[in-house]
KOLSEVEX-978810 format. One record per residue (C-alpha): residue in one letter; x, y, z. Coordinates in pm, whole numbers, plus 32768, in hexadecimal, padded with zeros to 4 digits. Example, Ala and Ser with C-alpha at 12.3 -4.5 7.8 and 13.67 -1.06 7.14 Angstrom:
2
A84CE7E3E830C
S85577F9682CA
//
This chain:
388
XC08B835B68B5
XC11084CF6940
XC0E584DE6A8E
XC08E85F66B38
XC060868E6C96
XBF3F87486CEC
XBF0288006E19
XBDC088486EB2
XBD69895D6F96
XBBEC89447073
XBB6D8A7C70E2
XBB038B007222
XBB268C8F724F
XBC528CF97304
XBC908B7B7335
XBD408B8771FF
XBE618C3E7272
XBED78ABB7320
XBEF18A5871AC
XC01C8B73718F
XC0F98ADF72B3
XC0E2899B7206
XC1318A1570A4
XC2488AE17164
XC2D389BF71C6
XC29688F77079
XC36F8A406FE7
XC4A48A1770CA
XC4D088A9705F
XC4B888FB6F08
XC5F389BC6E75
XC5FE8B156E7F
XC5908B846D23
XC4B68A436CF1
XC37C8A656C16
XC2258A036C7B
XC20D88C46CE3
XC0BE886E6CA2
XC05B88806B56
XBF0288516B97
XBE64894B6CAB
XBD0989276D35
XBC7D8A586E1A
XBB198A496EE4
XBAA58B686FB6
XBBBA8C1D7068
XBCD98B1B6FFB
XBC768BB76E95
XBD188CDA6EB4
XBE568C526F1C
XBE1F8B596DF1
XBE0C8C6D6CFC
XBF478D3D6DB3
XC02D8C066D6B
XBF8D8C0B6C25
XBFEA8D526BBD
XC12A8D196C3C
XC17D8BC36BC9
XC2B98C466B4B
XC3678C3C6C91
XC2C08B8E6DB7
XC3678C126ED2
XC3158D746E43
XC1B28CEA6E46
XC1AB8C696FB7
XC2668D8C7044
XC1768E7A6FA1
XC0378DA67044
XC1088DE27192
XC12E8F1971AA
XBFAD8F58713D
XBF338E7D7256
XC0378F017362
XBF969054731D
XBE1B900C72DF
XBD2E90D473A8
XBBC1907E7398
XBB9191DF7344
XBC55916071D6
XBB389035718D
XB9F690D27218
XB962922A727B
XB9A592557411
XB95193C6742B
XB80193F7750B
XB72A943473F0
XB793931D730C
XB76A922F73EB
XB60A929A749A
XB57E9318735F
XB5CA91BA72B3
XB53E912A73EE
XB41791C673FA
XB3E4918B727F
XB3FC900972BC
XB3258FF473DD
XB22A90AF72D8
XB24B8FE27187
XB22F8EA2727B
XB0C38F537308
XB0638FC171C2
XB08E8E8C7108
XAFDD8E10722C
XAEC98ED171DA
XAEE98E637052
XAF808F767014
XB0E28FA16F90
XB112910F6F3C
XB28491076FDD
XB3A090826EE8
XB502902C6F25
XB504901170AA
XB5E48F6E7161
XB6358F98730B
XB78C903B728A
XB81A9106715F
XB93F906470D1
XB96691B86FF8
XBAE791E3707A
XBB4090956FF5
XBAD990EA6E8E
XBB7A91E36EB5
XBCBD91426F13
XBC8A90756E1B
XBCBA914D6CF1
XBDB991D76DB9
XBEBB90A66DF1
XBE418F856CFF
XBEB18FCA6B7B
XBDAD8EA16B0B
XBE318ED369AB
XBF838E536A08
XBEE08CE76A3E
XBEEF8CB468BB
XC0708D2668C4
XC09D8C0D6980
XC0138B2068CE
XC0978B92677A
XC1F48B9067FD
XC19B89F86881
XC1A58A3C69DB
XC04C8A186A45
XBF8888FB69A4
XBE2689736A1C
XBD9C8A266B42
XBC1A8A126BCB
XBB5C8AAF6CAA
XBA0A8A106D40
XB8D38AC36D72
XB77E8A696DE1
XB6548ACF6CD0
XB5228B586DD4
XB43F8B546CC6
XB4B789F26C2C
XB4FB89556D53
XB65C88B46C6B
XB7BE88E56D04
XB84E898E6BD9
XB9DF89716BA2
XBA418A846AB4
XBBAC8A396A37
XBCC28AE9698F
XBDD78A1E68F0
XBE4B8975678F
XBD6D8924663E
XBD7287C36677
XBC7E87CC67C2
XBB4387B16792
XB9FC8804684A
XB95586CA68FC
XB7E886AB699B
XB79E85C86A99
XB697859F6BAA
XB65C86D46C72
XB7BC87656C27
XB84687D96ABA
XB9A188876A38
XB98689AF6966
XBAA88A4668AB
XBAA28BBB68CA
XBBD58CDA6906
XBBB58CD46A84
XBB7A8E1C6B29
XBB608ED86C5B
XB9ED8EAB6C58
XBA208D166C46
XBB188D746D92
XBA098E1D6E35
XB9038D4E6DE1
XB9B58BFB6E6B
XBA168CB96F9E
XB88B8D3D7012
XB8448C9D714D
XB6E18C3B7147
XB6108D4C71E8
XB7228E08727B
XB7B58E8C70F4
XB6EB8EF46FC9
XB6B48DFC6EAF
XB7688E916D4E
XB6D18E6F6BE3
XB7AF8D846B0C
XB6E38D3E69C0
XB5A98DA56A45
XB5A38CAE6B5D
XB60F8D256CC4
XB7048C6E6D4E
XB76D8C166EC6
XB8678B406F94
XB9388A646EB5
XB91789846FE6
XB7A4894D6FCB
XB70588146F31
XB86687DC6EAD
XB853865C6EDA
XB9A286056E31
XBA9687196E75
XBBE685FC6E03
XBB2085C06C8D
XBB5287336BF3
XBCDE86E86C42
XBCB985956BB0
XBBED86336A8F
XBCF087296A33
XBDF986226A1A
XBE9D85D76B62
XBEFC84746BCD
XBF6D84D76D42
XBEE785BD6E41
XBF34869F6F5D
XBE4D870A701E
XBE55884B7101
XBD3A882871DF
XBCD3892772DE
XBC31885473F6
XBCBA879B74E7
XBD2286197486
XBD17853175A0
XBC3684E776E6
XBB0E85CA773B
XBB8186A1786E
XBACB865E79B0
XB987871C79F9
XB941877B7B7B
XB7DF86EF7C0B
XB76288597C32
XB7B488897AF9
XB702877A7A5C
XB5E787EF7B12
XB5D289617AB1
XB4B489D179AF
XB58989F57879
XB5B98B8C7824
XB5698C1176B0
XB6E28C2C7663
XB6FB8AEB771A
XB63A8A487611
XB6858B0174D5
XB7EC8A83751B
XB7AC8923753B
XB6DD89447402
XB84D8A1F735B
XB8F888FB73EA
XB7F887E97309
XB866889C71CB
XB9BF8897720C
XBA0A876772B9
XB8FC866B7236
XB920867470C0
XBA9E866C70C9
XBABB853271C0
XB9C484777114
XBA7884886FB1
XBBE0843F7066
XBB23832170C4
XBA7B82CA6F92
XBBD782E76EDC
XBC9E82066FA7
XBB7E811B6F92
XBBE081316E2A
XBD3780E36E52
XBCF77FDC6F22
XBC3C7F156E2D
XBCFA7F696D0D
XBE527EE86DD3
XBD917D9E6DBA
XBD187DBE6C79
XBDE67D376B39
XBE617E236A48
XBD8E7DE0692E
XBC787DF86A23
XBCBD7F0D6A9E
XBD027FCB691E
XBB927F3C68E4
XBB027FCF6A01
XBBCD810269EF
XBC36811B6B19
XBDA081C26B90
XBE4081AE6CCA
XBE84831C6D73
XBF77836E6E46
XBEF2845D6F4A
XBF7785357058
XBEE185E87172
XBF4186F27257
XBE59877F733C
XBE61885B74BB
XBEF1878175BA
XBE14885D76BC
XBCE288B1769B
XBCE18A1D75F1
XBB8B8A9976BF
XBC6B8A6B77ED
XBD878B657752
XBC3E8C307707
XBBC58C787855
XBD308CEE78B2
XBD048E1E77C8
XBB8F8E8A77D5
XBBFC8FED7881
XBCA6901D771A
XBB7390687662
XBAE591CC7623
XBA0592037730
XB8E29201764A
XB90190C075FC
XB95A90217751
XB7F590C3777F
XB7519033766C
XB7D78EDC76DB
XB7228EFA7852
XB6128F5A77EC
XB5EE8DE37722
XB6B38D527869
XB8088D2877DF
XB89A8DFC78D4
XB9998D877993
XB97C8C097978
XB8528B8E7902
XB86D8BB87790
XB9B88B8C7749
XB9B28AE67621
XB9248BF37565
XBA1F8CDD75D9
XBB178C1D753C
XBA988C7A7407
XBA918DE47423
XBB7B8E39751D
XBC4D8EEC73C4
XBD3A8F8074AA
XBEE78F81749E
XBF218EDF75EC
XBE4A8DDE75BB
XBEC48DAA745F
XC0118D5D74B8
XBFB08C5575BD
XBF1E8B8B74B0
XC01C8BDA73C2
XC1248B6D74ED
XC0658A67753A
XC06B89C873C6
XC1CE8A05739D
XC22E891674C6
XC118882E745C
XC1BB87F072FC
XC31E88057376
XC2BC86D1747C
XC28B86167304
XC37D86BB7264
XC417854871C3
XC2AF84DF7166
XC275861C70E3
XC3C18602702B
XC37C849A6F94
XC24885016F1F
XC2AE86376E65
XC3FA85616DEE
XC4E786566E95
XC61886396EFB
XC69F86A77048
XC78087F2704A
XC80D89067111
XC7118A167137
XC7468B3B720E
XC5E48B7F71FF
XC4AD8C907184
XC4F48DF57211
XC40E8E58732B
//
């Protein structure tokens, strides 16, 4: 059997930009003009669109990475939503209405959303040739890539995937994979924060959040023929950081609680399947082999790498680096300067910031740089290192 690595990247706004330190690392312990490395690439909300940038450039992967860096290095919020006065109040205003309205039974206001992520279509079109994913595959370099989004109207976490003739779709409880010619619509669709960025049509469903109701983020990897994993999480792995008494007993702000609710889709759904899979492995390890071929079950190799500090801390550190529209918007739900910080970290878009994740996910891989290297099957080497 062909074994094959596939990578998966979790979402979680401008979280995402940790998965680019580690993939910078991953790139300096690979040779120079090395190919992708992982044949099969799995994207959910924001960690799709660095899936489908290491798609399109699966040709050379440190071309890939060091194009994702300098993106992120120079992201301004201004580049994923609208931060201009009336964008942002007028949006505002228009959600406080549809949520009265539909209150009232009526819902006369359509495609609302507390913020306009209008720039980052536009961006899109701008910087992501979608039609290059194919290229890659054609020329064997990319085995299949998905992207996850949640179906409002369906309630089913829908994988579309790109990739060669001999996948094929699969339906299971709650979740299905759909072969289509991804797009920057399936981008923007898997990267919509619930309530904070519009819902898009895709096939005359709207679609949301990859990370919602997406119970088994490992089994689209799995589906599209990988046999080991990596991982690229975007929340902190390890002990829960200590909580202060008068914290604890502080009333709980709005954008107190909508981030511990981001922090459910994101965190949850993930841990539970890492569980769930080495459960697996567990009992196939005592399982005979022609048990195990009758059951069907496969042992696979995973590999995690997550913040080693809490990323809501880093967060707080950079609030004054938001337009001051937004850091507006954010008091007046109470997320301003400390309470709330958690949902900051999810739309605090800006350079700065940025580049203390993406720091902070370089020295995170580079502490595992021999794990990282056993698992990918790479030999150490000489490497002077990515430009700046």
């Amino acid at each position: 059997m062909e074994q094959r690595t596939g990578l998966i990247l979790t979402g979680g706004g401008a979280r995402a930009a940790y998965q680019v330190g580690v993939l910078k690392a991953i790139a300096e312990l690979l040779p120079r003009r090395a190919c992708n490395p992982f044949p099969v690439i799995c994207g959910t909300s924001a960690g799709s669109l660095n899936a489908a940038t290491l798609a399109v450039n699966a040709r050379n992967f440190r071309k890939g990475v060091r194009y994702l860096d300098n993106i992120w290095k120079n992201f301004h919020a201004s580049q994923v939503y609208r931060t201009d006065v009336l964008g942002v109040f007028n949006n505002t205003a228009l959600w406080l209405a549809g949520l009265f309205l539909s209150g009232l039974g009526i819902n006369r206001l359509r495609h609302v959303s507390l913020l306009d992520n209008s720039p980052l279509t536009e961006l899109l079109e701008e910087v992501m040739p979608c039609e290059k994913i194919q290229s890659s595959i054609d020329a064997g370099l990319l085995h299949a890539l998905s992207i996850t989004a949640s179906g409002y109207g369906s309630g089913q976490s829908v994988t579309f995937f790109q990739g060669v003739e001999q996948l094929v779709p699969w339906r299971r409880a709650r979740r299905l994979g759909i072969r289509t010619q991804i797009e920057n619509k399936h981008l923007l669709a898997s990267a919509a924060l619930p309530f904070i960025f519009p819902a898009t049509m895709i096939n005359r469903e709207y679609f949301g959040d990859g990370s919602m109701r997406q119970i088994a983020p490992i089994g689209a990897a799995l589906h599209l023929g990988a046999t080991r994993v990596m991982v690229i999480g975007v929340t902190t792995n390890g002990a829960i950081p200590q909580t202060s008494r008068s914290e604890l007993n502080e009333y709980p702000t709005l954008a107190h609680i909508a981030g511990h609710a981001l922090n459910s889709i994101f965190l949850d759904n993930m841990e539970v399947d890492l569980e769930r899979v080495r459960t697996i492995n567990n009992l196939a390890a005592m399982m005979p082999e022609e048990v195990r071929e009758r059951a069907n079950l496969k042992h696979v190799e995973m590999l995690v790498v997550s913040p080693s500090q809490p990323i809501e801390k880093i967060a707080e550190q950079y609030a004054a680096e938001l337009p001051w529209t937004i850091r507006l918007l954010l008091r007046m739900v109470g997320a301003m300067p400390h309470s709330g910080a958690i949902l900051l970290s999810y739309l605090l878009s800006e350079g700065k910031y940025c580049r203390a994740l993406i720091d902070l996910g370089y020295q995170d891989a580079m502490l595992r740089r021999e794990e990282i290297q056993r698992f990918l099957d790479v030999q150490p080497h000489q490497d002077s290192g990515m430009p700046q």
